[in-house]
Wavefront OBJ file of the C-alpha trace (Angstrom):
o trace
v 24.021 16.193 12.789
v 24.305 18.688 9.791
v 26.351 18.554 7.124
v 28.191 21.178 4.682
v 26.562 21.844 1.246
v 28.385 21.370 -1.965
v 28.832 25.125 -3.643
v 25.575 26.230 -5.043
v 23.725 23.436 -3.807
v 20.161 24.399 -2.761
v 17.285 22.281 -1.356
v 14.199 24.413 -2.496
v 13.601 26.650 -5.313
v 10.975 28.546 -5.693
v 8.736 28.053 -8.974
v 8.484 31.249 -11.361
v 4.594 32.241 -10.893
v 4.839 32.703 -15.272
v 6.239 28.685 -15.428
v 3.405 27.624 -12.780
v 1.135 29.337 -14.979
v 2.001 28.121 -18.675
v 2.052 24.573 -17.184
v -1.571 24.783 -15.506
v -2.669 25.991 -19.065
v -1.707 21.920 -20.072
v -3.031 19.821 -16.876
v -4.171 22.317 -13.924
v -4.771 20.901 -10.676
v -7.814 18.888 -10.047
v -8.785 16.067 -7.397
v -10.579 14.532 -10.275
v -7.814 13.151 -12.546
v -4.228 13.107 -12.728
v -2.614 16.315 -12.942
v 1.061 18.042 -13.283
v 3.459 19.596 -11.167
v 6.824 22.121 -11.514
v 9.136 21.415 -8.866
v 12.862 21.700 -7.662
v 14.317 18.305 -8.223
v 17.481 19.419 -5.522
v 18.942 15.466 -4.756
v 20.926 15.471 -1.793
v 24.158 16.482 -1.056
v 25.924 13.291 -1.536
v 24.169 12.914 -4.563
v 23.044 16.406 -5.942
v 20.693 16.454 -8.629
v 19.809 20.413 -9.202
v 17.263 20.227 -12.078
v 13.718 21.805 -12.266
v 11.132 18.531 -12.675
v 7.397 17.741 -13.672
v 5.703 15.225 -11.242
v 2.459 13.780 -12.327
v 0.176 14.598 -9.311
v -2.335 11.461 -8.521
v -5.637 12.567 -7.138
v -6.268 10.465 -3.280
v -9.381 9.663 -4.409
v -8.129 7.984 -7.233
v -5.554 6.464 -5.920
v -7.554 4.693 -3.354
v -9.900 4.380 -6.239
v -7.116 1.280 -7.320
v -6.327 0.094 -4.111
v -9.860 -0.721 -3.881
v -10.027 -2.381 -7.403
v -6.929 -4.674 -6.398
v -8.866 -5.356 -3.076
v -12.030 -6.702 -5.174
v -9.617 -9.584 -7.096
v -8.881 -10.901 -3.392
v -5.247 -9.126 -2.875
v -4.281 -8.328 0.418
v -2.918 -4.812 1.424
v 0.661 -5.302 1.438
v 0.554 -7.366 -2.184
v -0.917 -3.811 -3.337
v 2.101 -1.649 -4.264
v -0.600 1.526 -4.299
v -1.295 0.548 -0.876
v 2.363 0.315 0.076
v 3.133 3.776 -1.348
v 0.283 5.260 0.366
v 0.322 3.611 3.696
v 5.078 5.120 3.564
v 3.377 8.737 2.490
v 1.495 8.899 5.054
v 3.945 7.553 7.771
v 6.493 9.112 9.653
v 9.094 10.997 7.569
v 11.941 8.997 5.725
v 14.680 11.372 7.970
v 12.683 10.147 10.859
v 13.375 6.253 9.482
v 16.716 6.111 8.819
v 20.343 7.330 9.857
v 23.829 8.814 8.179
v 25.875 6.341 7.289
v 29.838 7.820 8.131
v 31.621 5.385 5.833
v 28.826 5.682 2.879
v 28.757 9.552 3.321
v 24.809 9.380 2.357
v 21.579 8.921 4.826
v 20.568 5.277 4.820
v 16.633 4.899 5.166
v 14.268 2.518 5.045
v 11.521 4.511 3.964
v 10.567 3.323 0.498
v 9.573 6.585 -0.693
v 11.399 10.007 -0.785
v 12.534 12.940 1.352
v 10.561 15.330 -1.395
v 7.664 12.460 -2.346
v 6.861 12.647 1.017
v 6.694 16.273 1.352
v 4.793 16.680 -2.053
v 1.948 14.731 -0.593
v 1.353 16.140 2.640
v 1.834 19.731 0.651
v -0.660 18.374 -2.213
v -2.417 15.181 -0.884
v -1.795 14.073 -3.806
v 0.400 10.888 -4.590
v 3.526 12.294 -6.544
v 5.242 10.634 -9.455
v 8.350 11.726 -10.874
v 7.146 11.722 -14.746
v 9.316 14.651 -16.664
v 13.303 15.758 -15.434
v 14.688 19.390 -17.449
v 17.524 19.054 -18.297
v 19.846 18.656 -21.732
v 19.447 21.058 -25.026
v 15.904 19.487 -26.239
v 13.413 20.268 -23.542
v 13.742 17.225 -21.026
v 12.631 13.446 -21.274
v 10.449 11.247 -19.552
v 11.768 9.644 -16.351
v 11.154 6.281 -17.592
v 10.659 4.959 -20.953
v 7.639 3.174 -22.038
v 8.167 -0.211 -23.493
v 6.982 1.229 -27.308
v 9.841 4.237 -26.856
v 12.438 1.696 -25.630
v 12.036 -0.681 -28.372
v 12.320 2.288 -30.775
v 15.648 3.188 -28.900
v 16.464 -0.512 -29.024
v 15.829 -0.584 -32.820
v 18.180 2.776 -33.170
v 20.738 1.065 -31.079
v 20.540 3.557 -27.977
v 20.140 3.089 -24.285
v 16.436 2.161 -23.706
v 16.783 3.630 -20.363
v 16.713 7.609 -19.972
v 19.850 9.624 -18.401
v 19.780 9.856 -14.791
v 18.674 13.616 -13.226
v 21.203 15.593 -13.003
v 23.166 13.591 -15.912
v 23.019 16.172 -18.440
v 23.299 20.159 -18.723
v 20.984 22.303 -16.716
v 18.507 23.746 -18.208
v 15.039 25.888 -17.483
v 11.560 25.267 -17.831
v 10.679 26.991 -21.131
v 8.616 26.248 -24.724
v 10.438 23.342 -25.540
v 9.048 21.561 -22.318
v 5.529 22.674 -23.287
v 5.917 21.944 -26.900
v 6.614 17.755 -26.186
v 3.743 17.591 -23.292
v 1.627 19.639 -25.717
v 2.611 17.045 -28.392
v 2.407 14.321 -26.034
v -1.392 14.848 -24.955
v -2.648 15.486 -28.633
v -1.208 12.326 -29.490
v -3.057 10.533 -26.159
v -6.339 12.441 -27.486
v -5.936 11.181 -30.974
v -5.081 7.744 -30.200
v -8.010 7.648 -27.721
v -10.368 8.238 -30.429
v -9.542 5.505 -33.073
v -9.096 1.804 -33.142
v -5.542 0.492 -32.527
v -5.534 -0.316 -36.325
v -6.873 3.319 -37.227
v -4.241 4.734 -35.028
v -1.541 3.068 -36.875
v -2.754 3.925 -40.056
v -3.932 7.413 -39.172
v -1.568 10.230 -40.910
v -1.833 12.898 -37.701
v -1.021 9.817 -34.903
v 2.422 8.739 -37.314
v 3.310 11.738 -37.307
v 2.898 13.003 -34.132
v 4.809 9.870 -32.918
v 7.413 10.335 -34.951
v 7.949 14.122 -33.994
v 8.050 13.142 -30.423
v 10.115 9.956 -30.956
v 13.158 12.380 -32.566
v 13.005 14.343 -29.383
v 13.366 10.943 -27.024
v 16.251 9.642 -30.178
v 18.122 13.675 -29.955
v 17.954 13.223 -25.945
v 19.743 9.798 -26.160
v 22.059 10.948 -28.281
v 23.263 14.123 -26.526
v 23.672 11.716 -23.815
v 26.685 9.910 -25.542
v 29.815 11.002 -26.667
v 29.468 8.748 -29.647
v 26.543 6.698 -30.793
v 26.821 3.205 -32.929
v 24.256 1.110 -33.804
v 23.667 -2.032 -32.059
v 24.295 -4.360 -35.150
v 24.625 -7.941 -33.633
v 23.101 -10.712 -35.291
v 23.294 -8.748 -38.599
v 25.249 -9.775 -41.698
v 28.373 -7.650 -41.792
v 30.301 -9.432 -44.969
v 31.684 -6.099 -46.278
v 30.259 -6.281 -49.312
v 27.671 -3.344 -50.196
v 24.893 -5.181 -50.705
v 24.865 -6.854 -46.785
v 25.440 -3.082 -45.534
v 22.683 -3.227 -42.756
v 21.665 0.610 -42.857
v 18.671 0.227 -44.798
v 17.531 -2.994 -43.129
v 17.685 -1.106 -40.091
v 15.585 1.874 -41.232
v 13.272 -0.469 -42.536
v 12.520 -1.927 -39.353
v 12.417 1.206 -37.637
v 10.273 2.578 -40.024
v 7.913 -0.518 -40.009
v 7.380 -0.409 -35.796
v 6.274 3.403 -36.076
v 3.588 2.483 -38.496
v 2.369 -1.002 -36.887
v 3.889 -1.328 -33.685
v 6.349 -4.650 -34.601
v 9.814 -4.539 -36.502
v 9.365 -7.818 -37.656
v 8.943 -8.448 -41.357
v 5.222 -9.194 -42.918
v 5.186 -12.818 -43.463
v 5.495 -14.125 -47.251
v 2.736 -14.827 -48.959
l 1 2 3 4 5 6 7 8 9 10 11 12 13 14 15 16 17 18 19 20 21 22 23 24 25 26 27 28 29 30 31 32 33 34 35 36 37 38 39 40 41 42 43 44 45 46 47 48 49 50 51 52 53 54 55 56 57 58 59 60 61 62 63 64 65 66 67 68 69 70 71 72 73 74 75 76 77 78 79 80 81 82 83 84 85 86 87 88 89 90 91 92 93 94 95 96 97 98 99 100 101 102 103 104 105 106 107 108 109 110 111 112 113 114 115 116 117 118 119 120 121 122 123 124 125 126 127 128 129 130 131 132 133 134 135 136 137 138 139 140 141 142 143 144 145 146 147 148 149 150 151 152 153 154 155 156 157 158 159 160 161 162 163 164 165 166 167 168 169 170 171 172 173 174 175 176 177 178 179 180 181 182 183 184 185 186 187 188 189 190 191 192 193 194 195 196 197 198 199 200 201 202 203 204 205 206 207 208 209 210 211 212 213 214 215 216 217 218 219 220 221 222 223 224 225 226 227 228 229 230 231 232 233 234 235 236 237 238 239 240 241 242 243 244 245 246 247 248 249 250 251 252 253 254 255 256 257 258 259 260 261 262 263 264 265 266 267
C-alpha cells in the first residue's frame, strides 16, 4: 500500500564526498574499534525528521566481543540486550514485521530496531547507534545526554534530555560539527591519561569541559522560547542577600571542577 509524501520529504540523501571526507579525518572506518558515520536521518512520513546525523558505527567483532563477556557471568541470550539488538538486525526487515495502522496513520512494527538501523547494518555490518543529530544554530548535540551533562543541565535549570530530531532548524554538516567531536575526543584522550583526581584538577580537561558544556547549555537554550532557572527548594525571601544567583553559579562551578555540586563539608 503506498502512501503520499509530505512536500519535500525525501527518504535518502546522498552524503557530500567533501563531508564523508572531513569526518573520516576524526574516526575513519575500521572493524577494529568504534567508528563514525554521516547519514540522512529522513523519519517517516507520519513523523518526518529531515536532518543529516552521525551514527557511531560498532565493529561485529566487537560487538559479539560483549555478548560473549555477558555470556561468561552466566546470562542467557535474551537477558543480553547486545544479543537482542543483534539477533532484530539480522532478522527479517521491520516493514516485513509489522503493518499500517489506518486510524494511527503510522506503520506499527514489532521490530525493536529501525527501518534505517536495519539497513545501516546489512550496508556496514556494523551495529549502528544514533550518537550525533544536525540540527539548530550551534553545530548539533548528542542524541542522549550523559548523566555528568544532564546534571550540569539540571544544575542550570534546563531540560536534561536533548530536543527530539527534527525539533529544531535544519542545518548542514559543517566546522561547527567537527569543532565539538574534535573537542569531544581531545577531552576523552586527556581524561584517559590522568587519574580521576588529576583530571579534575587538570587546567586543559576544565576547560575543555567547560567549552563543550556551553555548546550542550546554548543548544538547550535555543530550544526554549524562554529559559528560568529551576529554583525550588531555594530561599526566595526577596531580600538581596537570599538572591540565589550566586549560590547557583557556585554549585555549577563546583561540579565542573570535582564532579559533585554539593558543598565541601565544614571543618
Amino acid at each position: 500500500m503506498s502512501h503520499k509524501l509530505p512536500p519535500g520529504f525525501v527518504y535518502d540523501r546522498p552524503v557530500p564526498d567533501r563531508w564523508a571526507e572531513d569526518l573520516a579525518q576524526l574516526a575513519p572506518k575500521s572493524d577494529q574499534h568504534p567508528w563514525l558515520l554521516l547519514a540522512w536521518l529522513s523519519g517517516e512520513p507520519w513523523e518526518p525528521v529531515q536532518r543529516w546525523c552521525v551514527y557511531e558505527m560498532i565493529p561485529l567483532r566487537v560487538w559479539q566481543g560483549l555478548i560473549q563477556s555477558h555470556r561468561r557471568t552466566g546470562k542467557k541470550d535474551d537477558e543480553i540486550i547486545e544479543a537482542v539488538i543483534l539477533e532484530e538486525l539480522q532478522g527479517p526487515h521491520p516493514r516485513e514485521r509489522g503493518y499500517f495502522d489506518t486510524v494511527l496513520k503510522r506503520f506499527v512494527s514489532e521490530a525493536l530496531v529501525t527501518r534505517q538501523e536495519w539497513e545501516l547494518y546489512h550496508t556496514h555490518k556494523a551495529i549502528p547507534k544514533l550518537y550525533w543529530v544536525i540540527q539548530g544554530e550551534h553545530g548539533g548535540h548528542k542524541r542522549v545526554f550523559s548523566p555528568l551533562e544532564q546534571k550540569y543541565l539540571s544544575l542550570q535549570g534546563l531540560p536534561e534530555e536533548p530536543p527530539a530530531p527534527g525539533d529544531l532548524p535544519y542545518a548542514e554538516f559543517d566546522q561547527r560539527v567537527l569543532w565539538q567531536f574534535a573537542q569531544r575526543d581531545r577531552l576523552q584522550k586527556l581524561s584517559g591519561r590522568l587519574s580521576p583526581v588529576e583530571a579534575e584538577s587538570d587546567g586543559q580537561v576544565v576547560e575543555l569541559w567547560r567549552q563543550i558544556m556551553q555548546r550542550v547549555e546554548n543548544q538547550q537554550r535555543e530550544s526554549l522560547e524562554s529559559v528560568k532557572l529551576d529554583l525550588s527548594g531555594l530561599p526566595r525571601s526577596g531580600a538581596k542577600e537570599d538572591d540565589p544567583t550566586g549560590v547557583i553559579e557556585e554549585a555549577i562551578d563546583r561540579y565542573i571542577q570535582t564532579g559533585s555540586s554539593a558543598p565541601p563539608p565544614e571543618s
